[in-house]
MMTF fields as JSON, N, C-alpha, C and O atoms, coordinates in Angstrom:
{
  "mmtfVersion": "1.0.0",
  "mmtfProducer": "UNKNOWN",
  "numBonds": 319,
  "numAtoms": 320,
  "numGroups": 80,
  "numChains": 1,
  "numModels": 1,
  "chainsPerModel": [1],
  "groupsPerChain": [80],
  "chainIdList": ["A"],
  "bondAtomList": [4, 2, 8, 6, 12, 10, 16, 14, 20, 18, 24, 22, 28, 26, 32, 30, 36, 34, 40, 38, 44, 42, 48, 46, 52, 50, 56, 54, 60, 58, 64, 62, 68, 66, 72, 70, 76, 74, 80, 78, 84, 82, 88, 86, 92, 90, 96, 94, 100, 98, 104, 102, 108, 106, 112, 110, 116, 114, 120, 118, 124, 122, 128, 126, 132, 130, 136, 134, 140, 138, 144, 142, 148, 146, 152, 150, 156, 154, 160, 158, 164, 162, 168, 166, 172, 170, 176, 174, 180, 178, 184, 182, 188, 186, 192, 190, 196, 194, 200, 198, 204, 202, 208, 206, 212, 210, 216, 214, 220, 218, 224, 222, 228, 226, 232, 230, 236, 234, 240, 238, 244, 242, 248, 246, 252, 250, 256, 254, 260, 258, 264, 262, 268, 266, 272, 270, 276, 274, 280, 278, 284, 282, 288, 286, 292, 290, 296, 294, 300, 298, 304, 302, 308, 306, 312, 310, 316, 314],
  "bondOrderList": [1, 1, 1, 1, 1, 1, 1, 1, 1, 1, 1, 1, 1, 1, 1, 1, 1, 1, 1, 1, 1, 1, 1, 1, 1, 1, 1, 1, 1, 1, 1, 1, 1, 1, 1, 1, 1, 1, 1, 1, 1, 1, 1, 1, 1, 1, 1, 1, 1, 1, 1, 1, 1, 1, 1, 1, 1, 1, 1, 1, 1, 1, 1, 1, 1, 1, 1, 1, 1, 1, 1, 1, 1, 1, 1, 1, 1, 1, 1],
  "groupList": [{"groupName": "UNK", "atomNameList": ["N", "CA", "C", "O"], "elementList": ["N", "C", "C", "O"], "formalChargeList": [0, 0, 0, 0], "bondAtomList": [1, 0, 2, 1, 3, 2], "bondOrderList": [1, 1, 2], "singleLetterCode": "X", "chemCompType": "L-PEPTIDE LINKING"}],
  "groupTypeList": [0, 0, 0, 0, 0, 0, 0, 0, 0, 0, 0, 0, 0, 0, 0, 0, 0, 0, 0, 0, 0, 0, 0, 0, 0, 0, 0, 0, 0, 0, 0, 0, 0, 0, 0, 0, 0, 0, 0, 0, 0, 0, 0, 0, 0, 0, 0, 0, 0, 0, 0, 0, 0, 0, 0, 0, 0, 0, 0, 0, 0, 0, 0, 0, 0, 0, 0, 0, 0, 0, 0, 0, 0, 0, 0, 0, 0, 0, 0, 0],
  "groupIdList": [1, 2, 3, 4, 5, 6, 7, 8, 9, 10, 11, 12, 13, 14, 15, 16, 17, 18, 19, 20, 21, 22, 23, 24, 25, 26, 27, 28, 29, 30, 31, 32, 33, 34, 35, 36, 37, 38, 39, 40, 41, 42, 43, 44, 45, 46, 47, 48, 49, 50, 51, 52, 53, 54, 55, 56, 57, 58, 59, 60, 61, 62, 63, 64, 65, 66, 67, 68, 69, 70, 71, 72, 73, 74, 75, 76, 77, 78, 79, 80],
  "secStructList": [7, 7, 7, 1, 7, 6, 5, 6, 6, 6, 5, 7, 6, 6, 7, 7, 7, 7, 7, 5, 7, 7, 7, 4, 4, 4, 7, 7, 6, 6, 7, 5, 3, 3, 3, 3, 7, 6, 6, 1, 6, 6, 7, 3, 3, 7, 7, 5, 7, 7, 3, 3, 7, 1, 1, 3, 3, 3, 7, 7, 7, 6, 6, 7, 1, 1, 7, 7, 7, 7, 3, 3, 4, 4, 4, 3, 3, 3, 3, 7],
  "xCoordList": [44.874, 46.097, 45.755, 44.596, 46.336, 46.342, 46.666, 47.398, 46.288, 46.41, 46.064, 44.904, 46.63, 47.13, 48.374, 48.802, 48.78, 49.409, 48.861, 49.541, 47.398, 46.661, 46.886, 46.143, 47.684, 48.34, 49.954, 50.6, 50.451, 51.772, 52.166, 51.951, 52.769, 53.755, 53.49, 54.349, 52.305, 51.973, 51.572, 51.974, 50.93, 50.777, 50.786, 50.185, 51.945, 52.2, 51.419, 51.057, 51.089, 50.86, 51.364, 52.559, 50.488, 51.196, 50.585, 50.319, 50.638, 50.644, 49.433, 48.414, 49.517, 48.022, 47.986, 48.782, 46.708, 46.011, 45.04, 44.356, 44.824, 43.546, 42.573, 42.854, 41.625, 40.307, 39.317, 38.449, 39.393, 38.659, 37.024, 36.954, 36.103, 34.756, 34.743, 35.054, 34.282, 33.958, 32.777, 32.395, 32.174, 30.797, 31.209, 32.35, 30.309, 30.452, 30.869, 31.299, 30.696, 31.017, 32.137, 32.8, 32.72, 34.234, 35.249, 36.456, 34.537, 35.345, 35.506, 34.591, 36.707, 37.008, 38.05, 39.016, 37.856, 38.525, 40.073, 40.451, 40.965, 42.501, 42.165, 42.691, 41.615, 41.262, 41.518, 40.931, 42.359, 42.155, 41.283, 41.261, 40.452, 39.541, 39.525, 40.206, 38.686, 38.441, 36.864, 36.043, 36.671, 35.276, 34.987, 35.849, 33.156, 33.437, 32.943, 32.028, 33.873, 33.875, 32.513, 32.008, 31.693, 30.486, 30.519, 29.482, 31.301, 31.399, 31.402, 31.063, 31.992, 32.192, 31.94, 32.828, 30.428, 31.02, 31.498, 30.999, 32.264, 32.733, 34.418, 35.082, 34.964, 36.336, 36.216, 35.136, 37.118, 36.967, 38.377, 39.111, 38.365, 38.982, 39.894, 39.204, 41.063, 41.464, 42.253, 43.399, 41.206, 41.607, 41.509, 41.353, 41.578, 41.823, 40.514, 40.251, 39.864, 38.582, 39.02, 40.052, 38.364, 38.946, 37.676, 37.859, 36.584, 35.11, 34.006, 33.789, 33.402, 32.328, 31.357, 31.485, 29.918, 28.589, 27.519, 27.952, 26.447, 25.523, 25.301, 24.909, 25.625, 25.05, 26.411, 26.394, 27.269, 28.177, 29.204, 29.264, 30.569, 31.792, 32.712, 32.732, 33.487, 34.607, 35.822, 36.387, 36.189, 37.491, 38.677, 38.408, 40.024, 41.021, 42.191, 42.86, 42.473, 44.066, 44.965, 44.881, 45.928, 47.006, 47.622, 48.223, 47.621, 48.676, 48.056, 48.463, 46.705, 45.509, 45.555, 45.506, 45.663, 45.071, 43.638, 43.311, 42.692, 41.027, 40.523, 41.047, 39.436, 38.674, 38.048, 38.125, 37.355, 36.463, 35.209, 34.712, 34.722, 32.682, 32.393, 32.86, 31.622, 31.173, 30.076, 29.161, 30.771, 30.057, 29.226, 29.107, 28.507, 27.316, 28.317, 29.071, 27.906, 28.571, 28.607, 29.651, 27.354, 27.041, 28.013, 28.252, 28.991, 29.828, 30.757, 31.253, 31.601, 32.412, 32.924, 32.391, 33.634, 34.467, 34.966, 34.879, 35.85, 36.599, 37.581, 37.863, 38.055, 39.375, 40.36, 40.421, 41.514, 42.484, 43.409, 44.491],
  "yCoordList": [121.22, 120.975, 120.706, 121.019, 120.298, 119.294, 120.608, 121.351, 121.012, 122.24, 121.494, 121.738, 120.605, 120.554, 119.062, 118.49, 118.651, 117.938, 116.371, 115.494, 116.536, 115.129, 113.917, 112.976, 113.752, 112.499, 112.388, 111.573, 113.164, 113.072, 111.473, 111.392, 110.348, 111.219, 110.622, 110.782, 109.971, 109.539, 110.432, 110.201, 111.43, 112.829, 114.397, 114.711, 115.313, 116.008, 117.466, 117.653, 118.665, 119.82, 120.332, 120.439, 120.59, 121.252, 120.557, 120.763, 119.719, 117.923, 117.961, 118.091, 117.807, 117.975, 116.321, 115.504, 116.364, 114.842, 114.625, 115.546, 113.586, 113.666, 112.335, 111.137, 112.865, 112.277, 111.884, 112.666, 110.43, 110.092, 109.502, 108.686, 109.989, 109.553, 108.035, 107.669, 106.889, 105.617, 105.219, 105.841, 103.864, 103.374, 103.324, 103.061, 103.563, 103.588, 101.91, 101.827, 100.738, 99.188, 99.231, 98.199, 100.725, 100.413, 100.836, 100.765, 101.388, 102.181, 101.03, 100.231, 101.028, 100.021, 100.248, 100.996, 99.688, 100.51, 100.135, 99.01, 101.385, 101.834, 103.101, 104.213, 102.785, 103.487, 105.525, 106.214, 105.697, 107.572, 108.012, 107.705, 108.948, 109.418, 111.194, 111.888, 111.58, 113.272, 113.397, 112.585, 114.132, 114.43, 115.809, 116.689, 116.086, 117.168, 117.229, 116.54, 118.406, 119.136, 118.576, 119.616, 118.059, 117.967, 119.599, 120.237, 120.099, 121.23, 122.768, 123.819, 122.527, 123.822, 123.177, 122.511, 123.329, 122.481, 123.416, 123.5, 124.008, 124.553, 124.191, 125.226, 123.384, 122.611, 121.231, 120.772, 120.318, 118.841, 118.561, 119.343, 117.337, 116.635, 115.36, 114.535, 115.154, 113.965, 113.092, 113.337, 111.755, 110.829, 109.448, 109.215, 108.64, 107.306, 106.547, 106.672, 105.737, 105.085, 104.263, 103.604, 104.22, 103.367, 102.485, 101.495, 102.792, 101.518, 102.137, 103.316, 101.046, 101.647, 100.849, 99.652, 101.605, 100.794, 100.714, 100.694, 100.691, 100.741, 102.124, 102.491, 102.82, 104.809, 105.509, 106.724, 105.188, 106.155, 105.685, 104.604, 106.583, 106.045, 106.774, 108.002, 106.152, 106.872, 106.945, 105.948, 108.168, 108.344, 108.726, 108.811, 108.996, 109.247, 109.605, 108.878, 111.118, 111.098, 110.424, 110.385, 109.801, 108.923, 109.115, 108.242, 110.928, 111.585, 112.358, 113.27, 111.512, 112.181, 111.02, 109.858, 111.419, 110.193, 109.918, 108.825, 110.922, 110.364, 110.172, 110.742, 109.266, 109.399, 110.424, 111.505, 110.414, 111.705, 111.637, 110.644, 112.577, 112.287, 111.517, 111.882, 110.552, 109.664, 110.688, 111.47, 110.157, 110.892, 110.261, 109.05, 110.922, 110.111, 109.743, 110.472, 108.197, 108.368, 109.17, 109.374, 110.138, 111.21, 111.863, 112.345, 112.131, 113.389, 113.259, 114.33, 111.781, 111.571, 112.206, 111.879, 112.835, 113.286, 112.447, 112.396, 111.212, 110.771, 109.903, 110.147, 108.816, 108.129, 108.504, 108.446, 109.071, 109.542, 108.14, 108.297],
  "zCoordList": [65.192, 65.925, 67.392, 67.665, 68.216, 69.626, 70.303, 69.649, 71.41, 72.257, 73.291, 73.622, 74.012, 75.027, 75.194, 74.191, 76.641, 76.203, 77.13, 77.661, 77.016, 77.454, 76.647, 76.922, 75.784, 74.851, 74.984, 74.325, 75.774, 75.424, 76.463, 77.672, 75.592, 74.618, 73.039, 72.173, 72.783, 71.796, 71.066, 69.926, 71.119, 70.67, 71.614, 72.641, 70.559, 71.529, 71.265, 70.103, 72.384, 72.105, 70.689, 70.415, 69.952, 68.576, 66.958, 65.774, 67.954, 66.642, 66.167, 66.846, 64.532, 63.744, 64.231, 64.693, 63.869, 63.263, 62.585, 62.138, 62.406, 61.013, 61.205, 61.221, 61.31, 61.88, 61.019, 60.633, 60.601, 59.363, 60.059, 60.978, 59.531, 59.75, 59.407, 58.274, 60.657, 60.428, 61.344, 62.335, 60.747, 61.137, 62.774, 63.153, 63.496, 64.885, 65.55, 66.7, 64.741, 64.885, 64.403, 64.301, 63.9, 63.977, 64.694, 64.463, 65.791, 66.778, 68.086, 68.286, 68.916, 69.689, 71.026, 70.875, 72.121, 73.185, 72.843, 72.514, 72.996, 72.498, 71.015, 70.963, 70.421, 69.226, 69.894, 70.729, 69.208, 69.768, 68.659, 67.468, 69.495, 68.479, 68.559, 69.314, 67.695, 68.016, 68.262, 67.834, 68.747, 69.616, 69.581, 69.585, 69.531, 69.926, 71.385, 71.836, 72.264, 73.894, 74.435, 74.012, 74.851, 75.48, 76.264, 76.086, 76.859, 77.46, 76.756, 77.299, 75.09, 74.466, 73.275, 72.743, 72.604, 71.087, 70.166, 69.044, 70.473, 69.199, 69.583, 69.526, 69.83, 70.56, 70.336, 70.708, 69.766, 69.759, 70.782, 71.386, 70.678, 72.029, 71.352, 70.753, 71.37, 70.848, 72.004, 72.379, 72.621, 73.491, 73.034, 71.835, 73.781, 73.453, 74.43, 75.626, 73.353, 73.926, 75.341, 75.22, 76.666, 77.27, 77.704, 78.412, 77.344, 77.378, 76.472, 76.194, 76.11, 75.028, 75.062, 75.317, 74.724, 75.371, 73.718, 72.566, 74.062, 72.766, 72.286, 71.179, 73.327, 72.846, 73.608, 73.416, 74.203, 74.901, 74.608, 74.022, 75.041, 74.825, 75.598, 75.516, 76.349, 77.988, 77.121, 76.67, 76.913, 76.878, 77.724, 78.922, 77.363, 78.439, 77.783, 77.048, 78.178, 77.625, 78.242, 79.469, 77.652, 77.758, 78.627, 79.252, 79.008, 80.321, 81.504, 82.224, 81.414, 82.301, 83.192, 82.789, 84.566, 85.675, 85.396, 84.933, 85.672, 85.466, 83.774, 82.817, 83.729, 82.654, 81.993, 82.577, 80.783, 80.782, 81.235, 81.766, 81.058, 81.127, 79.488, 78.409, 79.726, 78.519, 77.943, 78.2, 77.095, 75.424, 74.905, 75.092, 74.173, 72.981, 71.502, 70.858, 71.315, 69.644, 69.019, 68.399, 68.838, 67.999, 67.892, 66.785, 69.093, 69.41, 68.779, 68.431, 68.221, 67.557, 66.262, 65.201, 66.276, 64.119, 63.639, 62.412, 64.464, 63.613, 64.523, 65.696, 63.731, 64.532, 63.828, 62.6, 64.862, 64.368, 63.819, 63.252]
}
């Protein structure tokens, strides 16, 4: 479930989602994905791609002014 409200209003605090594992050539900037925390891995993160490279990927909640810290593909679970 979504515990916070960095998507609102496309997704809100509360709101399950479901995060299907796909080839990393199928992930694309707009795509929201789930992640896990670079900061706590035992916490995933569900934002919306906003640039993507050969090994990293910048995300951003929808209701966040700044970006995140770019991630490794690896970190990815899933596009919601």
């Amino acid at each position: 479930s979504v515990q916070s409200g960095s998507m609102v209003p496309n997704i809100r605090k509360g709101d399950l989602v479901i995060a299907n594992s796909v080839p990393d050539n199928q992930l694309a900037i707009g795509d929201v994905i789930t992640f896990i925390n670079p900061a706590n891995k035992n916490q995933t993160i569900t934002h919306r791609i906003v640039a993507i490279d050969d090994k990293n990927i910048t995300t951003k909640g929808d209701a966040n002014q700044v970006v995140d810290v770019s991630i490794n593909k690896n970190a990815v679970v899933g596009k919601v």
